[in-house]
C-alpha positions as CSV (number, residue, x, y, z in Angstrom):
1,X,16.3,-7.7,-11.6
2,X,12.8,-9.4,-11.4
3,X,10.4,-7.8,-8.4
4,X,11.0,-10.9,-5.8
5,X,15.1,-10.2,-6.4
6,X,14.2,-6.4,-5.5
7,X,12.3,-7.3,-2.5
8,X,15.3,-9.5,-1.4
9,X,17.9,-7.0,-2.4
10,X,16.0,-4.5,-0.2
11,X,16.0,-7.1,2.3
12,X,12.6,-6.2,3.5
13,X,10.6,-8.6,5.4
14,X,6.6,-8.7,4.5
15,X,4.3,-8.9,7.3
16,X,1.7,-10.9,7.0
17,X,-1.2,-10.8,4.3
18,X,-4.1,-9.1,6.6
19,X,-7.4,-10.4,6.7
20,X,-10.9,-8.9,5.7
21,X,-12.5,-6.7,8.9
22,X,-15.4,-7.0,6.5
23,X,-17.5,-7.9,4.0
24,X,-15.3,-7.8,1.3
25,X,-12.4,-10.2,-0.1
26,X,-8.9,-8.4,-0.4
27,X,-7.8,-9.6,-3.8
28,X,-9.4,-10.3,-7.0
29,X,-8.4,-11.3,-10.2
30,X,-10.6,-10.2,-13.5
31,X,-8.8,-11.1,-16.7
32,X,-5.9,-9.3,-17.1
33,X,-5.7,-7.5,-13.9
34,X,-5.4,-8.0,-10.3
35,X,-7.3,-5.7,-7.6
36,X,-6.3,-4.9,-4.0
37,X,-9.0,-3.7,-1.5
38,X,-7.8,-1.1,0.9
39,X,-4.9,-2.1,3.3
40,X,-4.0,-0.4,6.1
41,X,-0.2,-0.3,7.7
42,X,-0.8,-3.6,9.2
43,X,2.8,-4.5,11.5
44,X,1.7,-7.9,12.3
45,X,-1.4,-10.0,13.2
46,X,-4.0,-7.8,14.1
47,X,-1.7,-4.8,14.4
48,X,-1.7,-1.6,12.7
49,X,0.0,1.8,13.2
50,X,-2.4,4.3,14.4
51,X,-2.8,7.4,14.5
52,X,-4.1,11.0,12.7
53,X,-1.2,13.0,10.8
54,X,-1.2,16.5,12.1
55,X,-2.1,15.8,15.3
56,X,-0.7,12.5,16.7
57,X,1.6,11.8,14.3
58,X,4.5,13.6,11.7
59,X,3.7,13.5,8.0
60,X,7.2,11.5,8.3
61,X,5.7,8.7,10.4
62,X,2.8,9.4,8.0
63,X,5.1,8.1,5.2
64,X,6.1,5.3,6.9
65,X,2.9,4.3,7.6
66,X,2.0,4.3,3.5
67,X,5.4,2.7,3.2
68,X,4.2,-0.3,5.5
69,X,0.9,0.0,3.5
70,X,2.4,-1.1,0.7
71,X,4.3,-3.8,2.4
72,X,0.8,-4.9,3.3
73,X,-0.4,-5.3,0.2
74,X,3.1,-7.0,-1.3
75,X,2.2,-9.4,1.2
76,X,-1.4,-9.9,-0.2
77,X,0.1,-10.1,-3.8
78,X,2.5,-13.0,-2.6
79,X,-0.3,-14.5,-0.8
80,X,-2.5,-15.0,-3.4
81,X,0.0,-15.2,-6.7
82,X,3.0,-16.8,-4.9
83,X,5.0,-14.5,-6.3
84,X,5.8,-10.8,-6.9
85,X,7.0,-12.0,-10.5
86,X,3.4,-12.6,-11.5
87,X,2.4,-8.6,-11.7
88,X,3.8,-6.9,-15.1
89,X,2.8,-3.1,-13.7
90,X,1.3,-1.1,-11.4
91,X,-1.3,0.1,-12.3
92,X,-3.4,2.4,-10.2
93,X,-3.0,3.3,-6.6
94,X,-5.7,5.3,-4.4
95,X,-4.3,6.6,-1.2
96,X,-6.4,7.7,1.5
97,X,-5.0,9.8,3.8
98,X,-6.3,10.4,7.6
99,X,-5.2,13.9,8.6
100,X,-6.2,17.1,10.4
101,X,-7.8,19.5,8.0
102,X,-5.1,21.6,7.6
103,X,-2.9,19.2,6.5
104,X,-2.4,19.4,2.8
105,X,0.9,17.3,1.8
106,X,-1.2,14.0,0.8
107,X,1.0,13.0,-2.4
108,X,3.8,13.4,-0.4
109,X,2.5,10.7,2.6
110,X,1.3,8.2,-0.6
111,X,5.0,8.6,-1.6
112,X,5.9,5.9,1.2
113,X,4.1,3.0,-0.8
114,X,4.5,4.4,-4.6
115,X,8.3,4.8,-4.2
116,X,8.0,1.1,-2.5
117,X,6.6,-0.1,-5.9
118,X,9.1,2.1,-7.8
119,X,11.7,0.1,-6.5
120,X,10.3,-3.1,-6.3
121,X,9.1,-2.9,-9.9
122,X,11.0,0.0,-11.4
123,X,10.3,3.3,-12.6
124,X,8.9,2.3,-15.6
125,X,6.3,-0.5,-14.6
126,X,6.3,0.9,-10.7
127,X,4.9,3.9,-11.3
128,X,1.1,3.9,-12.1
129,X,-1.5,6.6,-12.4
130,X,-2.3,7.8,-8.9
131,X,-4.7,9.8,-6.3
132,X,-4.1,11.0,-3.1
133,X,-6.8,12.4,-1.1
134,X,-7.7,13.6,2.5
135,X,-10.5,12.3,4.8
136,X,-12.1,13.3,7.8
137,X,-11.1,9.9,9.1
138,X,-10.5,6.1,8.7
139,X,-11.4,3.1,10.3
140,X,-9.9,2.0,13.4
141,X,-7.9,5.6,12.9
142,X,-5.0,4.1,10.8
143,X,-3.3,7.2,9.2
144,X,-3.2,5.9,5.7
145,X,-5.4,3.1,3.4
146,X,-4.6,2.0,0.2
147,X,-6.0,0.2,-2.7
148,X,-4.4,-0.4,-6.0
149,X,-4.6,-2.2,-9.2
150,X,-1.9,-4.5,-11.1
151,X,-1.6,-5.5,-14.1
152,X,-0.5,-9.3,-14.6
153,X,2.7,-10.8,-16.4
């Protein structure tokens, strides 16, 4: 199945592709690849989950927040491409994750948007090399930012 038959099979619906709170532009193409700047779990226009995981929310919700992450930056591939169809692999992804300093199950809150790729692109052209770090915090205290790097068909 090609990625845009995935997406419908899933039946997920994409929010909207979110807008630059910034000097920077959110896509860029350069040759053979296309980059993503950071996204956060954006839910609709102007609305993001929040939060810190460890303290106000579960490294579950965490997930879901990376999951809706990726959803974001679907979106921003769509946007800009018109179609999923137009990306041949993942890739890189760079998660950043906002969380107490305790907290040490990173990879496992990135999960939410590389198993989102994974299935939107498959296993073997979903799956791209991959870091998942901590930080003391991120802007606007979303619990999870993401950037990543695609490969074009």
């Amino acid at each position: 199945m090609t990625p845009e038959e995935n997406l419908q099979r899933l039946n997920l619906l994409l929010p909207p592709p979110p807008h630059p709170i910034g000097v920077y532009i959110p896509f860029l193409i350069d040759g053979h690849y296309a980059y993503v700047s950071g996204h956060g779990p954006l839910i609709s226009k102007g609305n993001f989950i929040v939060g810190r995981i460890g303290a106000d929310i579960t490294k579950e919700e965490g997930k879901a927040a990376a999951h809706q992450v990726g959803m974001a930056i679907l979106a921003t591939l769509r946007a800009n491409l018109g179609s999923l169809n137009k990306i041949e692999r993942v890739i890189k992804v760079l998660g950043m994750v906002n969380a107490t300093a305790d907290f040490d199950q990173h990879p496992f809150i990135i999960n939410g948007c590389s198993e989102l790729f994974a299935e939107i692109w498959g296993n073997d052209a979903g799956i791209g090399v991959r870091s998942a770090v901590g930080m003391a915090n991120l802007p606007d205290n979303i619990p999870v930012e993401i950037e990543a790097i695609f490969k074009l068909a």
